[in-house]
N, C-alpha and C positions, 0 to 999 in steps of 0.2 A: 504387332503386339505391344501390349502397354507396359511397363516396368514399375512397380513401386518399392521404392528402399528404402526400409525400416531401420538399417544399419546405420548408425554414424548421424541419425537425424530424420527425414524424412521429407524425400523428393520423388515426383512423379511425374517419367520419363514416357515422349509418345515417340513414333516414326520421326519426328521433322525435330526433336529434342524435347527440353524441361516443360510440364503443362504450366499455364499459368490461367489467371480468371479467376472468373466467382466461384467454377469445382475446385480449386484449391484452397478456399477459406479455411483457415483453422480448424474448426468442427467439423467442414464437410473432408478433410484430412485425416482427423482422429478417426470421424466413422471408415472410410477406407482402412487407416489403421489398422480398427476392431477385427474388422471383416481377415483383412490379410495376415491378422496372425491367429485366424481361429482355429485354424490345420482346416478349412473347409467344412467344418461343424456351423457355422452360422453362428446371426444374434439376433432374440426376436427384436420386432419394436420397441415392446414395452422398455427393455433391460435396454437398450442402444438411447430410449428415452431418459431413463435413469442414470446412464451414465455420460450424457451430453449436454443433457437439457433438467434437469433437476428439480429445480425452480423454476419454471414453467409452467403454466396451464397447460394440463394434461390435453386440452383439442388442439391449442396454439402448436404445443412441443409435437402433436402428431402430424399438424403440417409441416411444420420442421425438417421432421425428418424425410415426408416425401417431397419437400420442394429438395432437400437435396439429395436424395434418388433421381431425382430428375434429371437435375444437373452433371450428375455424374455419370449417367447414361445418358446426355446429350455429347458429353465430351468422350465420354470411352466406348460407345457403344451399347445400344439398349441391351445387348446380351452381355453386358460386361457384370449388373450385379442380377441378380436372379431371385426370383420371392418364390418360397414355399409357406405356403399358408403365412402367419404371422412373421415368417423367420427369413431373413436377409443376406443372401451368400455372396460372394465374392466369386467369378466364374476364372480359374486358373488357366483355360484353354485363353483368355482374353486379356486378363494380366496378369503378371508373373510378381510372384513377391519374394525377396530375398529370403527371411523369415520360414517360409514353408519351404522353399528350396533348402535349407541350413537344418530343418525339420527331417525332409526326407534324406539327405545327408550323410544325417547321425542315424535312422532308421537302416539306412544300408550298411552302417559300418562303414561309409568315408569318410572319415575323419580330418583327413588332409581336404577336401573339398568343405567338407564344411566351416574347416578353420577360414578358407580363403574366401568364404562368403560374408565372414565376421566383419564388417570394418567401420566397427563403434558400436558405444552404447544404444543400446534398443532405443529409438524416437529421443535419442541426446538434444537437448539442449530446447524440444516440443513443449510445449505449454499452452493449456486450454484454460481461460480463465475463469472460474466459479463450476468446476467442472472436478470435486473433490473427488468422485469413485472414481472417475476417470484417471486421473493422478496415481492413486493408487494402485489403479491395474496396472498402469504403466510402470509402477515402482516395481511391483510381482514379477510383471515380464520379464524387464532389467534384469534384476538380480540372478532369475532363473537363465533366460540366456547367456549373461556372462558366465555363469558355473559351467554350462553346458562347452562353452567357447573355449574356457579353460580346459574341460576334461576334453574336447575335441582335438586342441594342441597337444597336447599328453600323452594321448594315445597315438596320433598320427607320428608323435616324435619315437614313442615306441617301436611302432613298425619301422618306422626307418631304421631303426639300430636294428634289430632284428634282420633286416634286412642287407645288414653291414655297407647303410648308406649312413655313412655318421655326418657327412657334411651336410647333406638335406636335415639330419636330425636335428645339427647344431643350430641352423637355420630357425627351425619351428623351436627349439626351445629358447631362442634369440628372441622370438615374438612373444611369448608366455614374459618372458623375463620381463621386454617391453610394456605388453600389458599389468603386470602384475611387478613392480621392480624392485619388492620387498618379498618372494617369494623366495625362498633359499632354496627349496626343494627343486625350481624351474633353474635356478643359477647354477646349483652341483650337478644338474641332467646337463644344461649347457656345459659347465668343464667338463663331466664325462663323455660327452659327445666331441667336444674338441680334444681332448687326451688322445680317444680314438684314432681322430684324423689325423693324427701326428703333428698335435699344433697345440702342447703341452706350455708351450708360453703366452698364448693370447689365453688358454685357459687362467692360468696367473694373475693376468691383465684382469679378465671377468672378475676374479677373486677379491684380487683389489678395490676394483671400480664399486661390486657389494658390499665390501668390507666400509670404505669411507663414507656412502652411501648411510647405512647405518648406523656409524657412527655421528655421521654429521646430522642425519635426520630426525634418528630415534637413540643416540646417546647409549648405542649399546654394542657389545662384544661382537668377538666373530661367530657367527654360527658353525656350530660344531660340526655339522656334514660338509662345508668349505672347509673348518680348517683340516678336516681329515684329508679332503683329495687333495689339499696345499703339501701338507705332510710327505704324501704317498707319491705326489709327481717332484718334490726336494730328495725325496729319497731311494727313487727311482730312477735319477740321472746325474750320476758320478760326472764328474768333471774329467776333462781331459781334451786333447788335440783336436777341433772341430765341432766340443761340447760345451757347452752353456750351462751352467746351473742354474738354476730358476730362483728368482731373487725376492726372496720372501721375507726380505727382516723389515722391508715398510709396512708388513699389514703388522705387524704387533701380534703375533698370534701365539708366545711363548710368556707366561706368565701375567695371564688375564684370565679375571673370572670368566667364564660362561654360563652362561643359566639353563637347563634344560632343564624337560619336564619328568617334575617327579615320579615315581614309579606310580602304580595303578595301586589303590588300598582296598581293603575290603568295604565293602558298602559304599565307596567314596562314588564320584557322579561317573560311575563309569558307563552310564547309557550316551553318553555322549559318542559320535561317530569316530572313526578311527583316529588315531594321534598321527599318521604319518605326512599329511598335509602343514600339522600346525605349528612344529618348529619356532620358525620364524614368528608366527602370531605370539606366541608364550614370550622369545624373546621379546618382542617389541613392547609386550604390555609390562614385564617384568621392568623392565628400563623406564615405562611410563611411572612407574611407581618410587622407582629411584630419583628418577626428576623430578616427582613431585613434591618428594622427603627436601629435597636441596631448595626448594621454590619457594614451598609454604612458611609463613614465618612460623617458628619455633610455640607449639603450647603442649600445655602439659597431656599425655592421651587419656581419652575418658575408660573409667573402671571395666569398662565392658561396650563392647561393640561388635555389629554383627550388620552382615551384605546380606542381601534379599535378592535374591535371584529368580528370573521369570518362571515361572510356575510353568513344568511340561503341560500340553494340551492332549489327554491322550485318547479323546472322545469320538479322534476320526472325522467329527467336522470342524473344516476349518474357516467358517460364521460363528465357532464358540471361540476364536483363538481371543477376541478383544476382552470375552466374559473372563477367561482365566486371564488375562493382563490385567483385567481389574482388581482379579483378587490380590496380586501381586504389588499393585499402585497401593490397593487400600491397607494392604499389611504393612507397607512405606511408611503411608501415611502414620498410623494408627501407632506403629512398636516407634516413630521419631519424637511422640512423645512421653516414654515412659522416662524415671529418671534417669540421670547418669549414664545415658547408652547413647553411644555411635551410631546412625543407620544412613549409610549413602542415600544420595538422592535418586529416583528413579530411571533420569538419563542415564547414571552411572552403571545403577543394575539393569538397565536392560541391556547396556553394551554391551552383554556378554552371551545375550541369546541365540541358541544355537552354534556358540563358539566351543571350539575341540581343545577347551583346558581344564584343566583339575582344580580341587579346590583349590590345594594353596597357592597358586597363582593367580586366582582372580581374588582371594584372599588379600595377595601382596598387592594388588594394584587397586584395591578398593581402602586398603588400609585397616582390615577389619581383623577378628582373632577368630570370629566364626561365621559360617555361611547356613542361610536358611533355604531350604528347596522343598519341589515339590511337584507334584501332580496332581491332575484333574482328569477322572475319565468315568464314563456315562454314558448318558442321553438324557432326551428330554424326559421321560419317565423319573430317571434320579440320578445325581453323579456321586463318584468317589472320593474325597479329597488326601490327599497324604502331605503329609509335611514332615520335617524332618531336620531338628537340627545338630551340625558338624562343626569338631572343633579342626580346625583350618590346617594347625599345624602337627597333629598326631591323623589325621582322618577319619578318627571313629565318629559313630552318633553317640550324641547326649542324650538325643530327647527324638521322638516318634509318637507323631500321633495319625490317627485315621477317624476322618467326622464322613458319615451320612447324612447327604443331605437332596431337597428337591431341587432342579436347577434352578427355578425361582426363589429359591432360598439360600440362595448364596451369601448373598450381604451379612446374614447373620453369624455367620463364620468368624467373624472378627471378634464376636462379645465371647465366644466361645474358645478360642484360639489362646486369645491376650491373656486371660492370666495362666494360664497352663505354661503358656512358651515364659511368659515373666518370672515365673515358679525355676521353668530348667533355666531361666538368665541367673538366678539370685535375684532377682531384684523385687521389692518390697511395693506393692499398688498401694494407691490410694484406699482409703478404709469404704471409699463409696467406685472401687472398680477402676477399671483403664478408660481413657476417653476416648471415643472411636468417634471416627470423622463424621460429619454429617452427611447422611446418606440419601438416597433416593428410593423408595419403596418400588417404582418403575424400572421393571427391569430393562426395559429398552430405553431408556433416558439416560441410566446411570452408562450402560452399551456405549451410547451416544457421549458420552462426559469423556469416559476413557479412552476412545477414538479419537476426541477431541483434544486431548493433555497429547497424545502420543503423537501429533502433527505439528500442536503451537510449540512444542518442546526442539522441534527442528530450526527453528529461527530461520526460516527461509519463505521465500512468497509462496510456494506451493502447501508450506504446513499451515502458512498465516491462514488461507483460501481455506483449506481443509478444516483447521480448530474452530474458523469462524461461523462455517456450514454445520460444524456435528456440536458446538455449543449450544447454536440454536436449536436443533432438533431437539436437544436435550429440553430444554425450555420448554419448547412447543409439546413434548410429554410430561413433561410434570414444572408447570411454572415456582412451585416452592423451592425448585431444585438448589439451595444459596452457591453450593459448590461450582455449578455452573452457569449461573449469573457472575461471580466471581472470578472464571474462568476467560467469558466473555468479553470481560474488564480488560483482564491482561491480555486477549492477543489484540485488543483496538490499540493496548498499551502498544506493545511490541511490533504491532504493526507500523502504528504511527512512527516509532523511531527508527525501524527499519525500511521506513516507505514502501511499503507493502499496502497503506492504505491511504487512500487520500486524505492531506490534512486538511480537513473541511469541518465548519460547524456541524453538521451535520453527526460527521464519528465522533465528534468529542462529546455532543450530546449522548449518543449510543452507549458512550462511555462514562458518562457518569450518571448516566439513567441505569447501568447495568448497577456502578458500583453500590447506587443507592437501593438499590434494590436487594442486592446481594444483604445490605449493612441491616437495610428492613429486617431479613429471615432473619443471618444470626452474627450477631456483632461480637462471639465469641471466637468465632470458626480463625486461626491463625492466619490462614487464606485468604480468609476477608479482612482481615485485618491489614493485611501488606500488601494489598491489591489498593484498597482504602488509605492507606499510607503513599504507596505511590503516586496516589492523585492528588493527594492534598502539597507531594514536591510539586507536582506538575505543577499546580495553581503559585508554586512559590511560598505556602503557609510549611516554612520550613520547621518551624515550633512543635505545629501540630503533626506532621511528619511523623517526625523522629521520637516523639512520644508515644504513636501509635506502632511504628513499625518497635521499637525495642518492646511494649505489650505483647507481638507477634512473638518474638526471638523470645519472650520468657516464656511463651504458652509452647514454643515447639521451637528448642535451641536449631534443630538438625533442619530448619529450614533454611535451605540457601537462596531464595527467592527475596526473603525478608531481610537474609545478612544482603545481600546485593542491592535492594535500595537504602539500608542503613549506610553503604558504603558509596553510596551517589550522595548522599545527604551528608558525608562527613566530607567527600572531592569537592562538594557546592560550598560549602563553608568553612573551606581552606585548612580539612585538617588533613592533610596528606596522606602522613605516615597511619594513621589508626584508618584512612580508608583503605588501605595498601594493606595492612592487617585484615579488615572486615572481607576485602576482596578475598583475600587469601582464605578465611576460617567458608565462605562461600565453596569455591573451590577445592577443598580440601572436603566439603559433602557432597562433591558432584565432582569427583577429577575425573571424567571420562566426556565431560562436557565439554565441546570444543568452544561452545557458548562461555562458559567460566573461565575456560580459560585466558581466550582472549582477552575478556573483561577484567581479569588481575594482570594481563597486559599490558591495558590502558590505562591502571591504577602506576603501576610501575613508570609508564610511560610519561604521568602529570608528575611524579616525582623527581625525572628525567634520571629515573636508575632504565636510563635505556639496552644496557647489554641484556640486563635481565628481562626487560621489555621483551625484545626480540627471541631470546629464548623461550616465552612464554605463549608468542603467538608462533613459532614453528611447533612448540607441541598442539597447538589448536589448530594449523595446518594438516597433522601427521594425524592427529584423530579427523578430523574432517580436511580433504586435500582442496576444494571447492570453497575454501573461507576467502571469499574473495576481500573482507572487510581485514583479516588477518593480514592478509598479503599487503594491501595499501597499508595499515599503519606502521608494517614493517619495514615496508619502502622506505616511507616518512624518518623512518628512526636510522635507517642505514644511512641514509644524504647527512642525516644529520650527525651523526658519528665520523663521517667522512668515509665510510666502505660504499663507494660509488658503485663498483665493479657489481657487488652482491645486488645494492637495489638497483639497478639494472634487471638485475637476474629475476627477482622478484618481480618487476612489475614487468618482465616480458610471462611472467606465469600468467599473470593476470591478461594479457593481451592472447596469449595462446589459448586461454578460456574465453573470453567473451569479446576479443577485436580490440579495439585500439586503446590506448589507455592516457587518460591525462595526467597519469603519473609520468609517462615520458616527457612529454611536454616540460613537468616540475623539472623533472633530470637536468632536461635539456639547458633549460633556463639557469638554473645551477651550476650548470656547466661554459655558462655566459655563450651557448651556440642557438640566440637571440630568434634569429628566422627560421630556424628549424623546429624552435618550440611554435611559433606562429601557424608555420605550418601544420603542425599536429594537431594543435587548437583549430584551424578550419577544417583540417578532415574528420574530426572526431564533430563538429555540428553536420557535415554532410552526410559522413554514415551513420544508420539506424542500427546497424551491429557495435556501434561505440561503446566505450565504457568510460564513465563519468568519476575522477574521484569523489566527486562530491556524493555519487551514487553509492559507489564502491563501499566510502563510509557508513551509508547506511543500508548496505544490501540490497540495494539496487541497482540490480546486474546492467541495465540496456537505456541510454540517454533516448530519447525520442528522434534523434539526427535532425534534420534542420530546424524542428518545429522547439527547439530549447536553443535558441544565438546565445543563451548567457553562459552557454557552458563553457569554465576557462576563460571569462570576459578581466577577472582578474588579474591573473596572471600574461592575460594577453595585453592589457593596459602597461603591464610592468614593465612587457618588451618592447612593446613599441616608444617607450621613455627611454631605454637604451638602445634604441635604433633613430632615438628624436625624433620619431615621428608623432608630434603634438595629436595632432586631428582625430589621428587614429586613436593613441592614449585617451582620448576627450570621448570617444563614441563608446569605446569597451568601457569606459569608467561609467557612461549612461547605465548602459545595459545592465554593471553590477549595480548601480544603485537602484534599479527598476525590480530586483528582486533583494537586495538589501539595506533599506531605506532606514539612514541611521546607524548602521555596525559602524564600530571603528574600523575595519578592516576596508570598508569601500571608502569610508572617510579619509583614510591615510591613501586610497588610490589617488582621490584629488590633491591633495597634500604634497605629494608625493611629484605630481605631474609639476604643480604651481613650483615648487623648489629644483626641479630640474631642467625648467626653461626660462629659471631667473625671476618670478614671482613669488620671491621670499616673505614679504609685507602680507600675502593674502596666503602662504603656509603657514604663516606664524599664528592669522587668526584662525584656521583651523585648531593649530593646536592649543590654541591657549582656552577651547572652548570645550574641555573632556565631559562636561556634564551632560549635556548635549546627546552623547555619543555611547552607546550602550557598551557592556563588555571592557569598564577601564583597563583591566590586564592589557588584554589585547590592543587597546589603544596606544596604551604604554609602548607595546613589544614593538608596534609598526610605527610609532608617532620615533621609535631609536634611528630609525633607516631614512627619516626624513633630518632630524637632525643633525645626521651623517652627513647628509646631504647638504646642507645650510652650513656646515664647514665647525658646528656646534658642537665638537667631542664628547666632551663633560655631559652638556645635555642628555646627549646621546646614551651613554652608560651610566647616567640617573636614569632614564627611561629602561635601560635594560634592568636593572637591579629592583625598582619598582614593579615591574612585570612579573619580575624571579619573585618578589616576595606575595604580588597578587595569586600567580597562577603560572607554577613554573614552566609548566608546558609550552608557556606561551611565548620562549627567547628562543624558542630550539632553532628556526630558522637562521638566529642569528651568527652562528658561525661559519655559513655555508653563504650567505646573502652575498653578491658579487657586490650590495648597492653596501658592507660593511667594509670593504678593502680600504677605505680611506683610514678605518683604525686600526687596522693590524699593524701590529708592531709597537702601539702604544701602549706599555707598562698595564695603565690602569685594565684595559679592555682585555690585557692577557690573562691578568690575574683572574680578573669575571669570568673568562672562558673556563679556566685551570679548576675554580672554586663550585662552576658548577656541573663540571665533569664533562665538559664536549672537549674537542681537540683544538688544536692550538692552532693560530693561523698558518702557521710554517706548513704544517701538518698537512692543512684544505688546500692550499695555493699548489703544495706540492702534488696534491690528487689530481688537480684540477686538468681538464684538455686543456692543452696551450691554444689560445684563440688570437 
């Protein structure tokens, strides 16, 4: 029998071991996939067409799919998949799927087996490319198994207490915890279950280990169900002869706020599912909000502000959920620009869909005074709309209304809405009405648009794939659509800086065919405007820029799309601090974005107010744990602070997500253990499971393995000059200049080599030719480390202080650089360090491995 496991990834196992071949292609995977987790329900062709082959020619995509039928019943046996009429089964007697096993499982009430069939995310780490419904279903699954995996542990832990096996219980709620390790409710079932077994001090332990946990991750208190059983086991075991008190004064659990949720109000969102899960959630988001208050710079808050929360679906089908998200995107859109009002950005409010909190806690973490909600329920005959707004901190409604309407007539909801709800804000319209966003008359376009925002808004190559697929569809039903021409723009944008899309003439054309096109319809729309502003930075017309993107910010302040390239365009032209602000008033309409917040990360980070740096991408970690660009630049700012141990810690996250990481390698090198960065640098070109900082920084997860030699050719040149091996130095500095032809950064590699084998005469013409040489900061910053080198001190910290004043970001290496030791200890160089906030050489030498 064959074995296919869906768990943890996806591998397919025969008699003699792992299959490998052309039945294991990607596609011909996912189809197995489909099939193994349908419960034995089947998938016709057509829908297996649709979600594999897309874009396809409907005859081509139907050989497609029987050439690989074929193959997959040449490898597993013709009775392995089975056809009934149109429809494609999976035969269980032939191979076995973990998935359906974990199915029937939970169907019998084993709970405990089905926990142990769990071992990972549904199809982790799988990726089909141009293959957006596909993605999707896999996200559905995901989600849905893990819940399931959860309430599996849960329960099985159940029974074992029950059962007064508390040590197996502990066990299973050890794993919950594991999976889940912000779970409070799974951490007090484990203390409870260790109380039991009479091992009332690793409960303790547990206690702790949660407690710092939270505090160091998510900046928040003990949760209240911990500190009670801390309490109850301190005050359940008296001291004396052979007795231990349980030592509870390191969690701090004795005069500290804690935050739990507010009682249930009348009318308030109480359809929401039980509270007894979400504890921990309320805390965490409650704390997100308090870090936010500490982060953001200081402005005044506007007269009136109000969170938009997902509009319930209550129609029963769930092909109308993206309709009712539209209405919820478009009432975003629409109430951000009345006057004088707050409205988070749509990442922010949909974080909270389907989550088990009350208002005033999603209140507190959106920054808002009042919350708007609502439902949709119907059919296609006609739907219900209800809406409903609450003031945050008392729970009653202000304001209720209820529109009938056709389902195809939803868009008009919005002229009918805005001044009603403007009316219950106070707020005074325009004498000619509210401006509502430009719409689509096509109901299925507009379908297609909101599908679209709700993937590219992920900043990840599966949402890039996704928004790029449902923008155009958008198009292809109603080409006037501007909103979604303008949509298109930005994820070629986003893709392009994420490398999610090849940078080729080609996309850039795509991309500025879209923009101009979008500009065509409506050169009003704010959208277009700072989609069109973004491209005119890319070209460099920073002029025209920044006078179009600030027309965007006055048509619609509460756009953080527009504040975040005004705040590229003030980083490009050296005004720091006001980008460091712009980042901040960005984030401060969208603090639920792990996207923003990173990005006032990196505002923070070019100021080199790096502590704050770093606190800003572990909150964009803790909303999204998978930011893998978060993690690198955090690395970068730990070396450079001199907390070694931490970015360590960090960049082994990043290696335990996606393989090896050349942020080691940096470590390493920093750590002057020369051949073991080398080392790393060749295994990260051999393996295809690598990860590339260079990638990393732009979100992209997986180097190609041998078929990219230039990866780390930098840094590989730097060690082979402190191992003297010229030759070597000479081939990795080809290789970077083969992909960076002109940077100052490969420029100073040669520089660099010529002054450390005594060809100072042919460093000096390097440096004496910065025009030459793109990126002067940077020229600056590395042209310090060759100076060093040439025995030229002075030079050397003119080149640093020039750098500081180009583009601060660009000295940060310098207080960790092994090739800077020659000036430590020199007055001048200290001071440079001390004035711009890194640590002091004493500081790094004493961090450093002794080599």
């Amino acid at each position: 029998m064959y074995r296919l496991r869906l768990f943890g990834g996806v591998v397919l196992e025969g008699p003699s071991g792992r299959v490998a071949g052309r039945a294991v292609q990607p596609r011909r995977l996912a189809l197995l996939a489909l099939l193994g987790a349908s419960r034995n329900h089947g998938w016709s062709r057509e829908k297996l067409i649709a979600l594999l082959w897309p874009d396809t020619d409907p005859a081509e995509a139907r050989r497609h799919v029987s050439q690989s039928v074929y193959l997959l019943r040449k490898t597993l046996g013709d009775d392995a998949i089975t056809s009934r009429g149109e429809f494609l089964e999976l035969n269980a007697s032939v191979v076995w799927t973990d998935v359906e096993a974990f199915h029937e499982a939970m169907d019998a009430g084993e709970f405990g087996r089905a926990a142990d069939l769990y071992t990972g995310a549904f199809l982790d780490g799988f990726y089909v490319r141009g293959a957006a419904d596909f993605e999707e279903w896999v996200e559905t699954e995901k989600r849905q198994l893990g819940d399931a995996f959860a309430g599996a542990v849960e329960a099985s832990a159940q029974v074992l207490r029950d059962e007064g096996d508390h040590v197996q219980a502990a066990e299973r709620w050890r794993r919950l915890v594991s999976h889940d390790p912000y779970n409070s409710r799974a951490v007090a079932g484990l203390m409870t279950s260790l109380m039991h077994a009479g091992d009332p001090g690793n409960a303790v332990l547990v206690a702790k280990e949660h407690t710092e946990r939270m505090r160091r991750d998510l900046g928040v208190g003990v949760p209240p169900e911990v500190e009670e059983l801390v309490t109850g086991i301190r005050e359940s075991q008296p001291s004396g002869p052979g007795r231990t008190v349980a030592d509870t004064s390191s969690l701090g659990m004795k005069g500290e706020p804690v935050i739990v949720p507010s009682p249930a109000r009348p009318d308030s969102r109480i359809r929401w599912p039980a509270m007894g899960a979400a504890v921990v959630v309320l805390v965490a988001l409650a704390a997100v909000w308090g870090f936010r208050r500490l982060t953001i710079p200081a402005a005044p808050p506007p007269p009136d502000s109000v969170g938009v929360l997902p509009f319930l679906n209550l129609t029963g089908d769930p092909e109308f959920e993206y309709v009712v998200d539209g209405v919820t995107d478009e009432l975003i859109a629409n109430l951000s620009r009345l006057p004088n009002l707050k409205v988070p950005a749509q990442t922010s409010s949909f974080h909270f869909k389907d989550r088990p909190l009350d208002v005033r806690s999603i209140a507190d973490s959106l920054g808002v005074d009042k919350i708007l909600e609502g439902s949709v329920r119907g059919d296609e005959q006609g739907i219900v709309v209800t809406a409903q707004l609450i003031d945050a901190e008392s729970g009653y409604h202000l304001w209720t209304e209820t529109y009938e309407r056709q389902a195809t007539d939803l868009r008009s909801l919005q002229a009918h809405l805005m001044p009603s709800l403007a009316e219950a804000l106070g707020i005074v319209l325009p004498a000619e009405g509210p401006t509502i966003r430009g719409q689509s008359a096509n109901l299925a376009s507009w379908q297609d648009y909101e599908k679209a925002r709700h993937w590219w808004l992920k900043r990840s190559q599966v949402g890039t794939d996704s928004a790029l697929h449902y923008f155009r569809r958008a198009i292809e039903r109603d080409s006037s659509y501007a909103l979604a021409w303008a949509g298109l723009a930005g994820a070629y944008a986003t893709g392009l800086y994420w490398k999610h899309v090849p940078n080729t003439d080609s996309i850039h054309s795509a991309r500025r065919a879209s923009v101009d096109r979008a500009w065509a319809l409506d050169s009003d729309l704010p959208e277009v405007i700072a989609t069109r502003a973004a491209l005119l930075f890319t070209d460099r017309d920073v002029e025209a820029a920044e006078r179009e993107v600030l027309r965007a910010i006055d048509l619609n302040p509460n756009y953080p799309d527009a504040h975040q390239v005004y705040a590229e365009i003030l980083h490009y032209t050296k005004r720091g601090a006001q980008a460091v602000q712009e980042a901040g008033v960005a984030y401060a309409l969208d603090p639920m974005s792990p996207f923003r917040s990173a990005f006032l990360g990196n505002m923070l980070n070019g100021e080199l107010r790096l502590e704050r740096a770093v606190a800003q991408w572990d909150y964009a970690i803790a909303l999204e744990p998978n930011h893998l660009g978060a993690y690198g630049m955090k690395t970068w700012a730990l070396m450079c602070l001199g907390r070694f141990d931490e970015a360590s810690a960090a960049s082994a996250t990043i290696v335990a997500g996606s393989g090896v990481s050349d942020r080691d390698a940096q470590y390493l090198y920093y750590q002057r253990d020369y051949e073991a960065a080398l080392a790393l640098i060749h295994r990260l070109r051999e393996d295809s499971s690598a990860v590339s900082y260079r990638s990393i920084g732009r979100g992209r997860h997986r180097t190609a393995g041998a078929s990219e030699p230039r990866v780390g050719a930098r840094l590989a040149a730097w060690s082979h000059v402190e191992l003297e091996q010229w030759d070597q130095a000479m081939a990795e500095y080809r290789l970077s200049a083969d992909d960076y032809p002109g940077e100052a950064k490969t420029a100073m590699v040669l520089a660099f080599i010529y002054a450390s084998r005594g060809e100072g005469e042919r460093a000096r013409e390097l440096l004496s030719a910065p025009g030459e040489i793109k990126d002067p900061p940077g020229f600056q910053a590395q042209s310090s480390t060759v100076w060093a080198e040439l025995g030229e001190y002075d030079k050397a910290v003119d080149a640093l202080e020039k750098a500081y004043a180009g583009r601060k970001s660009s000295v940060m290496s310098s207080a960790i650089n092994p090739r800077m030791d020659a000036l430590r200890g020199i007055p001048r160089f200290e001071r440079f360090l001390e004035r711009i906030g890194l640590p002091r050489s004493d500081e790094i030498t004493a961090l450093r491995s002794p080599r």
